[in-house]
Phi, psi and omega in degrees: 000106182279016163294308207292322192291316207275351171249351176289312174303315160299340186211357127003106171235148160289107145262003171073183191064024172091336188286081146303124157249114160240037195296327167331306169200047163229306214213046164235279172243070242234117198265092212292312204287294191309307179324319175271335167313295178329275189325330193250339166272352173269357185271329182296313176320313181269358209294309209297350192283341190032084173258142186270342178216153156248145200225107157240164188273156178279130347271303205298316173261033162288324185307306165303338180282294171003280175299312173347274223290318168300326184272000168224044163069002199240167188283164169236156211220126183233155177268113176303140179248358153224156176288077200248172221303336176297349189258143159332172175251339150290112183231178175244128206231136139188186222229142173191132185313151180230132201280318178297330196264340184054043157182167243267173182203167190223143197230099198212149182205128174281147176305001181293301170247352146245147188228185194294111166116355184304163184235097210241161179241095210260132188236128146269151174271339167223104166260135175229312169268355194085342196309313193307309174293352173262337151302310193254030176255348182283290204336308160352304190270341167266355175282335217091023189220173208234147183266141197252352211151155192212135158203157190229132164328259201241124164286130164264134203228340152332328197271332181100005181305277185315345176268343178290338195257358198301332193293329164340285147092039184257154134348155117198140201265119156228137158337284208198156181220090181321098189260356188205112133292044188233130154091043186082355179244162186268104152239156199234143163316112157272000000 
């Protein structure tokens, strides 16, 4: 998507250690026109999927799950990383490391929304190990439901994400793709 491409290269930083920052106008400060782009070019990607939810992790990718989830009608489901009082006391729990964050988060979803036969489509704002979208293909799998497709804003494509997810055995879609951080610089798939 060359909207997208053209702004992790214009306003993209290298923070090194693997570490994009586009908090500026993906998962911070979320630049709503580039965002429904993402979500309508990722909907396009999935519409053969007939997924019935969309399912992302708390924060960053509720925005891109959103849209995803607006162009093709169906609800989005976000996995919580604290538990609050309002959820049941039986949930779908598990657990998966955050690179950004640099320790393990925990990941719940109530049984409420997604249940057994769901079609579900998981949108990220980013894969680079896969550990998040492999949690929340767990959660998935303990509601009874089934993953249709992963598709992500921006790809690391250096981290192995995409081969951690082959066991899926889904689609997966990324915007754009990063082939190189090294030595301060962004390079991107064209």
């Amino acid at each position: 998507m060359k909207a997208l491409m053209d702004r992790i290269l214009a306003e993209g930083r290298n923070l090194g250690g693997g570490i994009l920052k586009v908090d500026g106008f993906i998962n911070h400060q979320v630049d709503t026109v580039l965002m429904d782009g993402c979500g309508r070019e990722l909907a396009e990607r999935f519409a053969r999927v007939e997924a019935t939810k969309v399912l992302t992790a708390e924060i960053s990718g509720i925005a891109p799950a959103l849209t995803t989830a607006r162009h093709l009608e169906v609800p989005v489901v976000y996995a919580r990383k604290t538990r609050p009082i309002t959820m049941p006391d039986q949930v779908f729990l598990t657990t998966a490391p955050s690179h950004t964050k640099g320790r393990t988060v925990d990941l719940i979803v109530s049984p409420e929304y997604l249940a057994r036969g769901e079609r579900v489509l998981i949108i990220d704002d980013f894969l680079a190990t896969g550990q998040t979208i492999l949690g929340l293909a767990r959660l998935a799998a303990a509601a009874g439901s089934e993953v249709v497709g992963v598709g992500v804003v921006i790809e690391k494509t250096f981290e192995g994400g995409r081969e951690a997810l082959g066991r899926l055995e889904v689609p997966v879609e990324a915007l754009a793709r990063v082939i190189d951080m090294s030595g301060g610089r962004i390079t991107l798939d064209e």
